[in-house]
C-alpha atoms as a printed R data frame, in Angstrom:
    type eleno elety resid chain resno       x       y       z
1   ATOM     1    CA   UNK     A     1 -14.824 -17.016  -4.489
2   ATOM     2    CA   UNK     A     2 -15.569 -13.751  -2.773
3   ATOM     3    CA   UNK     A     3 -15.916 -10.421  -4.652
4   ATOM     4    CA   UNK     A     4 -16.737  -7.071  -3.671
5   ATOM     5    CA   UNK     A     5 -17.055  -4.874  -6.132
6   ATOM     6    CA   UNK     A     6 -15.426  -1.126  -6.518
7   ATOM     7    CA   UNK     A     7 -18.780   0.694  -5.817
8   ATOM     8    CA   UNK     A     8 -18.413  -0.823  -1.655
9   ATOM     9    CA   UNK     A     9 -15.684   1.871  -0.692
10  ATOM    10    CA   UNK     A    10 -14.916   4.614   1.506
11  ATOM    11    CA   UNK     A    11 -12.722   7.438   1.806
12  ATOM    12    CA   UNK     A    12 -11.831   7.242   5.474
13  ATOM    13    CA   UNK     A    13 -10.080   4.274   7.053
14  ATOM    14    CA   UNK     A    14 -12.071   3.519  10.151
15  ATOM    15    CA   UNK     A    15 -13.481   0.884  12.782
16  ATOM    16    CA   UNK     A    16 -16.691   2.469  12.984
17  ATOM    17    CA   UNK     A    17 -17.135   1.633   9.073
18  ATOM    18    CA   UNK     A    18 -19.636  -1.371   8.312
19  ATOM    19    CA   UNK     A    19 -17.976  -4.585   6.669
20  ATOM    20    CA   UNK     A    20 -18.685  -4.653   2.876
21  ATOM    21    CA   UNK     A    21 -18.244  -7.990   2.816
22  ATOM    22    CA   UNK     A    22 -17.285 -10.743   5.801
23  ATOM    23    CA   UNK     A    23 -14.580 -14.080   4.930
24  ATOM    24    CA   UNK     A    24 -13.049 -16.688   6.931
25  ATOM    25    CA   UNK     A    25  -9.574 -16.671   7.939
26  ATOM    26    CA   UNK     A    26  -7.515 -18.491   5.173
27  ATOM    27    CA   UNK     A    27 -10.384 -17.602   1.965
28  ATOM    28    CA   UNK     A    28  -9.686 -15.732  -0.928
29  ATOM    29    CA   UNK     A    29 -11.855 -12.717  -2.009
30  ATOM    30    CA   UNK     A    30 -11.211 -10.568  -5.571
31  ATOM    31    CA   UNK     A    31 -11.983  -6.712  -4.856
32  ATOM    32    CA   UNK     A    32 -12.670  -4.707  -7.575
33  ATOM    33    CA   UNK     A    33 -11.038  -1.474  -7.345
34  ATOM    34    CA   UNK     A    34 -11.519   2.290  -9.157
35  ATOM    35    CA   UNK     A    35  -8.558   4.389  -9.316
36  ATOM    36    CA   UNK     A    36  -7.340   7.008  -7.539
37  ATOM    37    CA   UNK     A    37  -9.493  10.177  -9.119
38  ATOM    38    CA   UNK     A    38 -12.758   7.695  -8.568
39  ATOM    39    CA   UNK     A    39 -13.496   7.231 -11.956
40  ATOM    40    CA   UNK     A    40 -13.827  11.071 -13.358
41  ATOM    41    CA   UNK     A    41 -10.724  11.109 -16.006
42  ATOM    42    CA   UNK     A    42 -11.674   9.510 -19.033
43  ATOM    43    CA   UNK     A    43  -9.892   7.332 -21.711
44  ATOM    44    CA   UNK     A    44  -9.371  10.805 -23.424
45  ATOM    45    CA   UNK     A    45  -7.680  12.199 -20.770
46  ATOM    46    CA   UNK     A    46 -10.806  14.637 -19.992
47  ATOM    47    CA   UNK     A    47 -12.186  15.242 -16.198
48  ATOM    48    CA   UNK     A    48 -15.197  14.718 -14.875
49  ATOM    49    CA   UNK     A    49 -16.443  18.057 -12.500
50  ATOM    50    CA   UNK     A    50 -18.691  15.676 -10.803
51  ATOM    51    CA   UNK     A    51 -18.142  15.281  -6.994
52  ATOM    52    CA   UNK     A    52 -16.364  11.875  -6.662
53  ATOM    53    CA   UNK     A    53 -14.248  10.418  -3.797
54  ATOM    54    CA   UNK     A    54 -10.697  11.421  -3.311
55  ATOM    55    CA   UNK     A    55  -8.838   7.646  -3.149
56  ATOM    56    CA   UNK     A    56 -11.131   5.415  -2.943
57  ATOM    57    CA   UNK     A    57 -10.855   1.915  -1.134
58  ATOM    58    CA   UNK     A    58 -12.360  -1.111  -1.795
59  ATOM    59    CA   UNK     A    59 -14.029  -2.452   1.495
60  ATOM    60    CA   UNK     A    60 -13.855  -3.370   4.468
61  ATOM    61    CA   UNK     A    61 -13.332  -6.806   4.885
62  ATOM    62    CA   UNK     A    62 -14.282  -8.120   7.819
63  ATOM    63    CA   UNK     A    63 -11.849 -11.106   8.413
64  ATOM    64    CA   UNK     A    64 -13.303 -13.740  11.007
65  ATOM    65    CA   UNK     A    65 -10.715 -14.240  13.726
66  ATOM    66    CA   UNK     A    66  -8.564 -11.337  13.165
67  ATOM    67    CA   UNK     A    67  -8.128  -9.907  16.651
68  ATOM    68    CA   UNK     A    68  -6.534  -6.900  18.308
69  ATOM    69    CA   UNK     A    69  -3.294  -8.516  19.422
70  ATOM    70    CA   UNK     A    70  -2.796 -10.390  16.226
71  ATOM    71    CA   UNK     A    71  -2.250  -9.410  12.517
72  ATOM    72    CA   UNK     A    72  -3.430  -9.864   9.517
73  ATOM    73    CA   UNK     A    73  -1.802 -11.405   6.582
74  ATOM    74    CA   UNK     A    74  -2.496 -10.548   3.239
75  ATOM    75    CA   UNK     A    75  -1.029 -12.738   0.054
76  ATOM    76    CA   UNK     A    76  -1.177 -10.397  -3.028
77  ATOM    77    CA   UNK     A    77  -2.212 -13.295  -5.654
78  ATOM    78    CA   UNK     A    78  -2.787 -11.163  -8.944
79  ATOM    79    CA   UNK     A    79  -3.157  -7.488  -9.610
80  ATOM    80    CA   UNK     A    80  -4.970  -7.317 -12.857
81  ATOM    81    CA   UNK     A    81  -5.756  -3.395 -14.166
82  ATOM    82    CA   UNK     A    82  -7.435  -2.138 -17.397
83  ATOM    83    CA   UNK     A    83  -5.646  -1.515 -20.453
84  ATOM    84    CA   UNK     A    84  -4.805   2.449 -20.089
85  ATOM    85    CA   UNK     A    85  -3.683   4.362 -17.034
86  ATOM    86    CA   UNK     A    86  -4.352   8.489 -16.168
87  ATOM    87    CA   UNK     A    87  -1.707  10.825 -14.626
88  ATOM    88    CA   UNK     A    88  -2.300  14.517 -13.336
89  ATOM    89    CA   UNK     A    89   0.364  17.292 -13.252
90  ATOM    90    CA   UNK     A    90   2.284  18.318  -9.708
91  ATOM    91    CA   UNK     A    91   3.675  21.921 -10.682
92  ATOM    92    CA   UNK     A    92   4.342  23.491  -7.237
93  ATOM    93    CA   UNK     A    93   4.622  20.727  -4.831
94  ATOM    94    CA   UNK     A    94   6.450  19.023  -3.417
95  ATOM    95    CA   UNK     A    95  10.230  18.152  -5.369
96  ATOM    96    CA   UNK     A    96   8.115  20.575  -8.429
97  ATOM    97    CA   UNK     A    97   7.432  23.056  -5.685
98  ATOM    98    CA   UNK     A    98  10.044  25.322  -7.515
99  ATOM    99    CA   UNK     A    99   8.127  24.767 -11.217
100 ATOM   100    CA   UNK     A   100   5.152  26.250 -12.508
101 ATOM   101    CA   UNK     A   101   3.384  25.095 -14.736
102 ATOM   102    CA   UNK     A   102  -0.739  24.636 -15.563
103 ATOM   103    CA   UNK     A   103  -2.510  21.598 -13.967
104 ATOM   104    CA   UNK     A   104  -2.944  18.773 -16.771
105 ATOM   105    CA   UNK     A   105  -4.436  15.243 -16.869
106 ATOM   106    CA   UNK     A   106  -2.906  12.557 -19.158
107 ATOM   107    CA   UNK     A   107  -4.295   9.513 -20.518
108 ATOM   108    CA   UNK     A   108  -1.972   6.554 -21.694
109 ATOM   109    CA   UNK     A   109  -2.318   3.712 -23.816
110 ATOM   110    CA   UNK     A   110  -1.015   0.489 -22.816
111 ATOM   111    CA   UNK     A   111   0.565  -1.822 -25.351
112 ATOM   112    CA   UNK     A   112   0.166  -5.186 -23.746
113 ATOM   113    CA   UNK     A   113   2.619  -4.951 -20.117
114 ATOM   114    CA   UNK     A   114   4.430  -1.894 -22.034
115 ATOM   115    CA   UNK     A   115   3.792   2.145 -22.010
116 ATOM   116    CA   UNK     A   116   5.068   4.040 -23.634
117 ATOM   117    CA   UNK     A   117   5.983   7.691 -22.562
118 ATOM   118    CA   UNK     A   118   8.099  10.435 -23.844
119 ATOM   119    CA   UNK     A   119   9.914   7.723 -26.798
120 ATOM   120    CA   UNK     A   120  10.217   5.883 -23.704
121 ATOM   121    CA   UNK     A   121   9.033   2.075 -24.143
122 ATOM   122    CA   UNK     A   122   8.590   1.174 -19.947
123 ATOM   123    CA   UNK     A   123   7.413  -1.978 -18.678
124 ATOM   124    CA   UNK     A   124   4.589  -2.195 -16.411
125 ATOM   125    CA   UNK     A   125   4.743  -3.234 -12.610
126 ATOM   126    CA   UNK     A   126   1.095  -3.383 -11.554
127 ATOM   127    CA   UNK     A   127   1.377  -2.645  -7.197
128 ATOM   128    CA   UNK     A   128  -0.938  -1.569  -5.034
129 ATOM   129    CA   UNK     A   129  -1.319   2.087  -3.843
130 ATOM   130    CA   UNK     A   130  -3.724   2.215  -0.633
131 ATOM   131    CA   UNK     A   131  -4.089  -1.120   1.262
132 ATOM   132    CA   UNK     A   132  -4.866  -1.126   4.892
133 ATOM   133    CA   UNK     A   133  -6.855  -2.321   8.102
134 ATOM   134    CA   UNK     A   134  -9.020   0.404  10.578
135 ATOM   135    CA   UNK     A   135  -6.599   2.339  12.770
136 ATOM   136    CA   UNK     A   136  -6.212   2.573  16.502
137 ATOM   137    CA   UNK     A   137  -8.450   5.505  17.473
138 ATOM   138    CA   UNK     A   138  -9.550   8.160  14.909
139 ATOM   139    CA   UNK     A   139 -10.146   7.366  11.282
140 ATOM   140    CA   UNK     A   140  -7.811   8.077   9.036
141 ATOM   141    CA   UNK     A   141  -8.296   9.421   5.060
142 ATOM   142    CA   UNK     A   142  -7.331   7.087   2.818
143 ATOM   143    CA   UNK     A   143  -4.840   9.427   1.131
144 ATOM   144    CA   UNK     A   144  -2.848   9.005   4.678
145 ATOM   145    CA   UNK     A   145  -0.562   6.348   5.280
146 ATOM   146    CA   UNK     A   146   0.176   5.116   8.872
147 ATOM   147    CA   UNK     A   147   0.542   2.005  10.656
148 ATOM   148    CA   UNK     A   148  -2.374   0.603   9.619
149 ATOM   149    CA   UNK     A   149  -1.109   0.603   5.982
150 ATOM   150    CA   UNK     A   150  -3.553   2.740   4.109
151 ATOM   151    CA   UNK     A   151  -1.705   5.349   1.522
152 ATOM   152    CA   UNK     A   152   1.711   3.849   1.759
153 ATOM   153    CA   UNK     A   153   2.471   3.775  -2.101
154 ATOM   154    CA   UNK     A   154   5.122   0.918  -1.758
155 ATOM   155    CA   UNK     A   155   6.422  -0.069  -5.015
156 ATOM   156    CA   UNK     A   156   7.442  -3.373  -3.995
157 ATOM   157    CA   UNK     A   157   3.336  -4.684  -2.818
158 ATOM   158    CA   UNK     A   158   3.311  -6.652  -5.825
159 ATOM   159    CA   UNK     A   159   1.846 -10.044  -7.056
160 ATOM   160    CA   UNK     A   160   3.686 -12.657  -5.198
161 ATOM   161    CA   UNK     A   161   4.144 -10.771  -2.160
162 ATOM   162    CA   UNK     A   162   2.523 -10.515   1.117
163 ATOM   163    CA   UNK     A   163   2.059  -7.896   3.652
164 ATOM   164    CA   UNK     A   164   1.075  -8.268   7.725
165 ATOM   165    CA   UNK     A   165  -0.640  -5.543   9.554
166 ATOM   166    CA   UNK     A   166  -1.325  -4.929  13.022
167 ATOM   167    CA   UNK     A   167  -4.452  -5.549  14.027
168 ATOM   168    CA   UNK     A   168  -6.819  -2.826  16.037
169 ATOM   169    CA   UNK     A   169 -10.462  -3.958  15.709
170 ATOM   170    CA   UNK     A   170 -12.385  -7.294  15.558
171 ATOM   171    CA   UNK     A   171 -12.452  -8.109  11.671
172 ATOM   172    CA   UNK     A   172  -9.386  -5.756  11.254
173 ATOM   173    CA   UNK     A   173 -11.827  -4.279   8.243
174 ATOM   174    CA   UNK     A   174  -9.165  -4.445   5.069
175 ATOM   175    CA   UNK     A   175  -9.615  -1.994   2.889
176 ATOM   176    CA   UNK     A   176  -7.749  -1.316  -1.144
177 ATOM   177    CA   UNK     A   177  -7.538   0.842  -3.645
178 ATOM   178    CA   UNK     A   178  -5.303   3.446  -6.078
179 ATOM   179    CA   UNK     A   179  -3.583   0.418  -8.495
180 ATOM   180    CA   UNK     A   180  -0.752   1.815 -10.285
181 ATOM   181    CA   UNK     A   181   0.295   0.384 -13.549
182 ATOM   182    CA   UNK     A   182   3.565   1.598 -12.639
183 ATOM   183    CA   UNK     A   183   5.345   4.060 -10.289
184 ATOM   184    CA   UNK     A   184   8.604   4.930  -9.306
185 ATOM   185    CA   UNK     A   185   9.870   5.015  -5.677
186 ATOM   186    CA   UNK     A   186   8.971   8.413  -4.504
187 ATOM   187    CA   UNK     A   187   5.793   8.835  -7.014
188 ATOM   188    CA   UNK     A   188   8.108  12.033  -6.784
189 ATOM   189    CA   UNK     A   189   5.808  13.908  -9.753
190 ATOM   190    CA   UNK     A   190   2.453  13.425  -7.415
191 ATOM   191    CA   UNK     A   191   1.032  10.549  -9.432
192 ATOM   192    CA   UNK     A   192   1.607   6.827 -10.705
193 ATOM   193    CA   UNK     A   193   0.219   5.550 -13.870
194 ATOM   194    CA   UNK     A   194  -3.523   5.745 -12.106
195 ATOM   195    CA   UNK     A   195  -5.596   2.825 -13.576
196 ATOM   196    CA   UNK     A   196  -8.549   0.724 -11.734
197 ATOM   197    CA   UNK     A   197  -8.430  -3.071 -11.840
198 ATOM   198    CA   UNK     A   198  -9.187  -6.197  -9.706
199 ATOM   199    CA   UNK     A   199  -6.542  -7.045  -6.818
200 ATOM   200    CA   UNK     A   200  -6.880 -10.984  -5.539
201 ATOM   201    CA   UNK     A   201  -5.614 -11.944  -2.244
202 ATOM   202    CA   UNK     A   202  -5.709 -14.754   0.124
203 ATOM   203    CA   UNK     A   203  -6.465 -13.086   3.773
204 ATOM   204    CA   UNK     A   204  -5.221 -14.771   7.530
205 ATOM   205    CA   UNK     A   205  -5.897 -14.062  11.206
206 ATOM   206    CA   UNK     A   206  -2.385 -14.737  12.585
207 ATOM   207    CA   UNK     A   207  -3.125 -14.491  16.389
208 ATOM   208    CA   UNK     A   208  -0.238 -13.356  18.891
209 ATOM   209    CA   UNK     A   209   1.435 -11.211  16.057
210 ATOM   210    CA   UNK     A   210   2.632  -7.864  17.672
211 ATOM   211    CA   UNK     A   211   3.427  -5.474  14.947
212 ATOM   212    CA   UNK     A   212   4.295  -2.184  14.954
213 ATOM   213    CA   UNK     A   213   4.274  -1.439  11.568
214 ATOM   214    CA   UNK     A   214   3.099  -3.332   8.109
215 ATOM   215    CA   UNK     A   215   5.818  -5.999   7.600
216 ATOM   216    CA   UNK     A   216   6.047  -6.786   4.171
217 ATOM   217    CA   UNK     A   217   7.748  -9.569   2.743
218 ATOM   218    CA   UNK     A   218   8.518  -9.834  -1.382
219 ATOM   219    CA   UNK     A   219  11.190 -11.893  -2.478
220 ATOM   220    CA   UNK     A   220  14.135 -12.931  -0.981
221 ATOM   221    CA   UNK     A   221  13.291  -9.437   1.302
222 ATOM   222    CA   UNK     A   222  11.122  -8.740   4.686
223 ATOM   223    CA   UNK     A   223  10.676  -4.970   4.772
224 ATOM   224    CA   UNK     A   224   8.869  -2.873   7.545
225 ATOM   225    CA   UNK     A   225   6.852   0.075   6.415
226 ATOM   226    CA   UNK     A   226   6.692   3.341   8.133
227 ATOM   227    CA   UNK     A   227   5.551   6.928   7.648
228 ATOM   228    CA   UNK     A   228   5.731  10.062   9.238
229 ATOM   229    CA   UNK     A   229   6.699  14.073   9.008
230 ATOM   230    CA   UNK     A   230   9.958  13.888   7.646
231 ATOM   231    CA   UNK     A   231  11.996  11.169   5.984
232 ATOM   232    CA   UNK     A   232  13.890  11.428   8.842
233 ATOM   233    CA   UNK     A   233  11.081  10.143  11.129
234 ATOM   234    CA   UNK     A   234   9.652   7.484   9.118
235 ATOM   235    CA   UNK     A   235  13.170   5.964   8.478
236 ATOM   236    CA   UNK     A   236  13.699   5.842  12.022
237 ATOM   237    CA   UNK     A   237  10.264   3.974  12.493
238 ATOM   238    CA   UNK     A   238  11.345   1.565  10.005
239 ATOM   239    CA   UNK     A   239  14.424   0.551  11.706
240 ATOM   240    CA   UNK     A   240  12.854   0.159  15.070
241 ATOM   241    CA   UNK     A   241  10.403  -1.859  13.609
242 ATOM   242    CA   UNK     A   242  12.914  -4.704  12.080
243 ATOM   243    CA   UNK     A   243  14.922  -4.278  15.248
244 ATOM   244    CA   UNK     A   244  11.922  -5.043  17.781
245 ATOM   245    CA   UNK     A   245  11.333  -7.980  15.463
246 ATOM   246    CA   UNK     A   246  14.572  -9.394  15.201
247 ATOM   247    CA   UNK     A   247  15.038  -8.867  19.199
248 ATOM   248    CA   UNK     A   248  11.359 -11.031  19.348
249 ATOM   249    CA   UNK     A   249  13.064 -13.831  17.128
250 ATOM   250    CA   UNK     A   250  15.944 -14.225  20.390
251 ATOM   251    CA   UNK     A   251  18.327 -12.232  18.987
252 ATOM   252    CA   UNK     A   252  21.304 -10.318  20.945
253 ATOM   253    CA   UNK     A   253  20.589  -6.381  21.192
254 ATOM   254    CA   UNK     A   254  23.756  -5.672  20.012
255 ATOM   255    CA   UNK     A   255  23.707  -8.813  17.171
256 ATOM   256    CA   UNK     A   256  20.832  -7.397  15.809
257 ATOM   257    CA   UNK     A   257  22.250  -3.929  15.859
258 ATOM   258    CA   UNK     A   258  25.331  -5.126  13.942
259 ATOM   259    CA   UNK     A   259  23.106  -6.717  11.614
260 ATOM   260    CA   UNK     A   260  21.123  -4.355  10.335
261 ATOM   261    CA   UNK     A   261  23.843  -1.988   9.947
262 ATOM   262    CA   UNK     A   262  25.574  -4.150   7.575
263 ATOM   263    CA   UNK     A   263  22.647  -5.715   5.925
264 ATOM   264    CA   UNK     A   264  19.736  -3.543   6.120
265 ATOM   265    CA   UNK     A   265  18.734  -1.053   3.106
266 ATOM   266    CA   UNK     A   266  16.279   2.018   3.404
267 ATOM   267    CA   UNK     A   267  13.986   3.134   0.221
268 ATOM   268    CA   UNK     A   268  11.740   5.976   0.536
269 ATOM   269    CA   UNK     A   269   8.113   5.107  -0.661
270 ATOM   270    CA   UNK     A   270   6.925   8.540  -1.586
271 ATOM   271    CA   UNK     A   271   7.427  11.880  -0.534
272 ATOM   272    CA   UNK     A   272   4.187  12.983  -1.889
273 ATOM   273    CA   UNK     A   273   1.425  12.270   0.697
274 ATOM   274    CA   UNK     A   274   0.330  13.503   4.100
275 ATOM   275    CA   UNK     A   275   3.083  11.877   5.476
276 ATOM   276    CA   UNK     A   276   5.745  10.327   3.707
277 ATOM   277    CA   UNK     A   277   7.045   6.647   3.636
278 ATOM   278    CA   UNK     A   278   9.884   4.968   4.209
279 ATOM   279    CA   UNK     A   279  10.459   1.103   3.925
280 ATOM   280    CA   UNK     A   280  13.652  -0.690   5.308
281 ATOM   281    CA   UNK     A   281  14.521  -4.081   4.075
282 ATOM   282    CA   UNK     A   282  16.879  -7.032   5.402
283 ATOM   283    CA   UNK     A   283  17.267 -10.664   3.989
284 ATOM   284    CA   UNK     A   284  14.104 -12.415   4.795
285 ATOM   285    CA   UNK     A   285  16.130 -15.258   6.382
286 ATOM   286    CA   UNK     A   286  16.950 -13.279   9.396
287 ATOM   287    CA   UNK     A   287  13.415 -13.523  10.325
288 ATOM   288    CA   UNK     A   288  13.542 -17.529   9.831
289 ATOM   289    CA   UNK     A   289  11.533 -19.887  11.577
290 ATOM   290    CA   UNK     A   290   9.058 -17.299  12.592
291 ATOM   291    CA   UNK     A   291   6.092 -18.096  10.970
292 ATOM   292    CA   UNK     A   292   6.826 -15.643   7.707
């Protein structure tokens, strides 16, 4: 089995970057990942001043077949991370903008899938933080998220789930990073429980696949993720998204309308990035018999 290791990354999301490592459609490659501070906090909590990279991704992987046009499926098969995770302070940003408070960097102990923080015993979900292809046009930091995935800090990209993204370049060039042992929706303090580990996946050129943002499907649920300025925006994107997909599965305009009004749920992501992220969610049945 493929593996790329956690010292082939980059920092910018890009076509023009050269493939780490190159699969067929339908193989399954391991990338090693660092976490999101690159490797500079230490088991004892203490920082590195070394110049590192700012979110590293694992990558790219150049996927044979993958084709503008088309999409790219990812199966998440395991998300294995090391044994203690790191979290930084967020005094005066963003929902803390009104707090102040020194900048401090935490170290945590994992007792086997539990942490424990504050007296509070909390079970880990391991998910993945930055996962994405190279965008249309510029490149894009891998602290942003967009429609080509990249920073999207969806708690629900878990083992057992699998995500589709549009593809913009030959290859598509998928690229991972920033595992958190756990993290709430909205990573509202800046931060999820930052750890490094080793992501497996099974990758797929689906041709003909028009996308307009990642479709992610995990459990009984397809969801369509989407950022932008406001949570406004990005819920809006969402929504479109499921609704241009359920109109290109036959259904009535107004049908699907109905349906997602009764049926469809919106989560935010995180409110803590460039641009913030939204994912709405329907039953995964309404998208039956196309190909999910």
């Amino acid at each position: 089995m493929l593996r790329i290791e956690s010292t082939c990354k980059v920092d910018r999301l890009s076509r023009e970057n050269a493939p780490a490592a190159r699969c067929k459609s339908g193989d399954t490659v391991t990338f090693a990942t660092e976490d999101c501070y690159d490797g500079a906090v230490s088991r004892r909590g203490e920082r590195s001043c070394d110049a590192r990279m700012e979110n590293p991704a694992t990558g790219p992987l150049f996927v044979e077949g993958a084709m503008p046009g088309g999409a790219l499926k990812v199966e998440i098969l395991s998300i294995k991370t090391r044994p203690w995770g790191a979290m930084g302070t967020y005094f005066g940003k963003g929902a803390f903008r009104k707090y102040e408070g020194n900048y401090e960097m935490r170290a945590l102990e994992f007792d086997g899938d539990f942490v424990t923080v504050a007296g509070h015993r909390l079970r880990l979900e391991p998910m993945i933080g930055v996962i994405g292809v190279a965008p249309m046009g510029e490149a894009v930091p891998t602290v942003t998220p967009g429609p080509h995935g990249g920073n999207m800090d969806c708690s629900r990209i878990v083992a057992g789930s699998s995500i589709y993204f549009p593809v913009a370049c030959e290859g598509a060039l998928l690229a991972m990073g920033d595992l958190h042992a756990l993290m709430g929706d909205g990573e509202v303090f800046g931060y999820g429980l930052e750890v490094s580990g080793e992501v497996t996946v099974r990758v797929s050129a689906v041709p003909k696949m028009t996308l307009a943002q990642p479709l992610l499907l995990e459990g009984g649920r397809a969801m369509a993720v989407a950022s932008a300025e406001t949570l406004d925006e990005a819920t809006d994107l969402a929504v479109q998204a499921l609704y241009e997909l359920l109109l290109s599965r036959g259904a009535d305009r107004v049908e699907a309308g109905l349906l997602l009004s009764l049926k469809c749920d919106v989560a935010v992501c995180q409110i803590v990035d460039p641009l913030v992220t939204v994912r709405a969610m329907i039953p995964r049945e309404f998208l039956a018999n196309g190909g999910w």
